[in-house]
N, C-alpha and C positions, 0 to 999 in steps of 0.2 A: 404463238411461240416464236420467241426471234432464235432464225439461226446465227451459230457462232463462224467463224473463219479466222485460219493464218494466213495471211497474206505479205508475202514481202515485200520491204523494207527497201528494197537496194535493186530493186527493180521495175522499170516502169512499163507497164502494160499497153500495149495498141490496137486499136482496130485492123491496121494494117504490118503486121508482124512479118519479118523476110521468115524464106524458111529458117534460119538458122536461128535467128531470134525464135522462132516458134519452138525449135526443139528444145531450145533453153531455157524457155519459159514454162516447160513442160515436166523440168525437173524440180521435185520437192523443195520446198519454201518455207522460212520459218519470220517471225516480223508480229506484231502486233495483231490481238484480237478485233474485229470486227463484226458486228451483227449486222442482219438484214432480213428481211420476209421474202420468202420465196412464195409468188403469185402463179397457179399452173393457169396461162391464158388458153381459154376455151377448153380449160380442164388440160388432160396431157396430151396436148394435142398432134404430139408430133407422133403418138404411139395410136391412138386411137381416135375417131370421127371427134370432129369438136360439137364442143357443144352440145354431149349426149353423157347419158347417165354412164353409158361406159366408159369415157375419158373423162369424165367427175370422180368415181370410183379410182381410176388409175394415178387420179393425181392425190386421192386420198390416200393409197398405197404407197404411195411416192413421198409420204409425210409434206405434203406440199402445206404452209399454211391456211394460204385463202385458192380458192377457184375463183375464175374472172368469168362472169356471162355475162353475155348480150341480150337483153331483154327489150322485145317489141309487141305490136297488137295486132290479134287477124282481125280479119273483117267483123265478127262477131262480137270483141269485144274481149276475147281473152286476152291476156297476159304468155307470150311465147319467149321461149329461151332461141334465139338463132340469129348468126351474123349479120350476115348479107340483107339488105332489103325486099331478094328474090332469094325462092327455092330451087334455084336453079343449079347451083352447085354444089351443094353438100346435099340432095337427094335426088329421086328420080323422076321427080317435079317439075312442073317451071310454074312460074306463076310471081305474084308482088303476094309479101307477106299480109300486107295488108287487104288483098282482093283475097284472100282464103279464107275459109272459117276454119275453125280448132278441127271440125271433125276429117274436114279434107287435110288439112297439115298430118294430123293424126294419122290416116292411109299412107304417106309417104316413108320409104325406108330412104336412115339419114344414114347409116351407115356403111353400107356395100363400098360407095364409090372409096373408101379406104381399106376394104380389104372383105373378103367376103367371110372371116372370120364374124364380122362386124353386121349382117345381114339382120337387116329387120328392126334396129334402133329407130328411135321414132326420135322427131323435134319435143324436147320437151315444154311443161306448164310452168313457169315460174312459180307455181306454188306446190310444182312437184317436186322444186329442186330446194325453194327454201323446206321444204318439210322434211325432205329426204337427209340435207347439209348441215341444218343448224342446228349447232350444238358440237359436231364433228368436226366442222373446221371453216375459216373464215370464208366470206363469202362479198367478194366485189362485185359490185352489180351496174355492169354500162349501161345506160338507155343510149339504145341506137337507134339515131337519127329520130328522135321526140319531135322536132318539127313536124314529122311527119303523122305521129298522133295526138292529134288536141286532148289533154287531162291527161294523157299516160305517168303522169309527175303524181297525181294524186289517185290513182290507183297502186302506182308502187309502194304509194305511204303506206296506205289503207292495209294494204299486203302485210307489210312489216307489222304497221300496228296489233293487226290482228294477231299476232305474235307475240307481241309485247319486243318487240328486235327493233323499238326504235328508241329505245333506251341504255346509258351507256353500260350498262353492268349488264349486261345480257352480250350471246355473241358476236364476233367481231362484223359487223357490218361496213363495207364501204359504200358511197356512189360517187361514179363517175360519168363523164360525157363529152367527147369534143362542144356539146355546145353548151356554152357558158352560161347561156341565159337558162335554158333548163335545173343546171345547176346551182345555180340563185333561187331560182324557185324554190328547189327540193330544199337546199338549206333552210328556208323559211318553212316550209313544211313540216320539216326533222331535223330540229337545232341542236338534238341530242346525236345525229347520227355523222358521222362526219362524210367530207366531200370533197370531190377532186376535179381536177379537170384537165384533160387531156391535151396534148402541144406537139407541136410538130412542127412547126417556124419559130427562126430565133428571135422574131419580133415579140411573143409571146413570153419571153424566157425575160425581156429588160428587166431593170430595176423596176422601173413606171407599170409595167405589166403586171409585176409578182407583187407588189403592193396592193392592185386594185386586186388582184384576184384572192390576195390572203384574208380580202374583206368580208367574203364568204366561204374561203374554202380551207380544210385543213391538208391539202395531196396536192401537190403541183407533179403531173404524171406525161414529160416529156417522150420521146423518140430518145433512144441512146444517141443519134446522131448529131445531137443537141445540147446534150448534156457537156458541161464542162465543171473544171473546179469551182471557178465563179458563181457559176449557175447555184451548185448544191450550197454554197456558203450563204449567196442571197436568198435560196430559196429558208434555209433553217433561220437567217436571222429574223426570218417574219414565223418565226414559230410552226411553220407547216413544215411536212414532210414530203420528199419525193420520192416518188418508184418508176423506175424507166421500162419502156416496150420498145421491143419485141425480141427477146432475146431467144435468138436459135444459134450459136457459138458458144463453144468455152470462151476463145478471145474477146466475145463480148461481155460476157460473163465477167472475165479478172477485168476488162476497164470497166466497167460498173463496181464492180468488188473496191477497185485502186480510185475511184469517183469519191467513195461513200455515202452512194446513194441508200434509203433507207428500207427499200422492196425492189425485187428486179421478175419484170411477169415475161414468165417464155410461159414456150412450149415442150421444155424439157427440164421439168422439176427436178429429175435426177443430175443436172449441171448444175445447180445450187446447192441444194444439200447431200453433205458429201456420206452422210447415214446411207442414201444410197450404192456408194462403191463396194 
């Protein structure tokens, strides 16, 4: 579901706003319709632990379109939803994701360090979250740090397939990955599913760059601090679409809005769509 938005006309938005610009920017706006997908990254994450079924659920409440996870492997071979390559900060853990087995992840509470409301949420299974999600609402799926597990590209498939969610009439699947090469793979893998890849230098962003990456991919998914008019022009006239991270601002919010970039992933689905005021 793409959301709509007014955005004005006769005003140009900033990252860096004086105050007084800020309070003027702050008053109601009328200008041309724009849409955009609102992505809650690591679910709603600024309200509840990421990356857990209870900030999945909240960005479901939040009418968010897609949730964004981080999916990695323990030691065993499962498939886990969690950031970080250690459990060291979003549970009471420590340890490399990959030195743990599912059942030891599975003893950790990932919740408390966000609020003791939150006590007792566990790292979830990536096949807990597509079973739980799909169908309800879209689902963008990062491999984090693939390098670091050999096949994890063909175990996501598998995932999917087993679903029939690597096909395009089925619900909205994304992947994505800082690393390119993973992404090429998975392309080749699920030619039906589309594919992005994540940016953070503006070496990335050139003409020459968005070319070779529009060879496999349909998401060109920069850093907002990146982004430019330029940018989103070159990125659409290669037919792909972009959604920029890590929005926690309204002012990044309206320069993304005033961008028109085509999805914007925070951590506060309720700054996008405005169903929530």
């Amino acid at each position: 579901m793409n959301k709509k938005f007014l955005v004005g006309t006769g005003i140009a938005f900033s990252l860096l706003l004086s105050p007084f610009s800020q309070a003027f920017a702050e008053e109601p706006t009328t200008g041309e319709e724009k849409q955009v997908e609102n992505i809650a990254h690591r679910g709603a994450a600024a309200y509840a632990p990421e990356n857990t079924i209870a900030s999945y659920d909240l960005a479901v409440d939040m009418k968010a379109d897609y949730i964004e996870i981080d999916v990695q492997r323990s030691k065993d071979g499962e498939l886990v939803v969690i950031h970080d390559t250690s459990v060291d900060r979003t549970t009471d853990g420590s340890g490399k994701v990959g030195d743990l087995t599912l059942e030891q992840m599975k003893s950790l509470d990932a919740g408390s360090w966000k609020g003791e409301e939150f006590a007792g949420e566990k790292i979830p299974t990536f096949d807990q979250v597509l079973d739980r999600y799909h169908g309800k609402v879209g689902i963008l799926i990062e491999l984090k740090s693939p390098e670091l597990y050999p096949g994890i590209e063909e175990q996501v498939a598998e995932a999917l397939k087993e679903r029939q969610l690597d096909k395009p009439q089925n619900e909205k699947i994304i992947l994505q990955s800082f690393n390119f090469d993973s992404m090429k793979k998975m392309d080749q893998l699920l030619p039906k599913v589309p594919v992005g890849v994540l940016a953070w230098s503006q070496s990335q962003s050139t003409p020459e760059a968005l070319k070779e990456i529009s060879t496999y991919a349909e998401w060109f998914n920069p850093s907002y601090g990146i982004v430019t008019e330029q940018v989103v022009k070159d990125v659409h006239s290669l037919d792909m679409q972009i959604g920029s991270w890590t929005v926690r601002s309204h002012e990044a919010a309206n320069f993304l809005f005033d961008m028109d970039v085509d999805a914007i992933i925070t951590d506060y689905p309720d700054y996008i769509d405005p169903r929530n005021e």
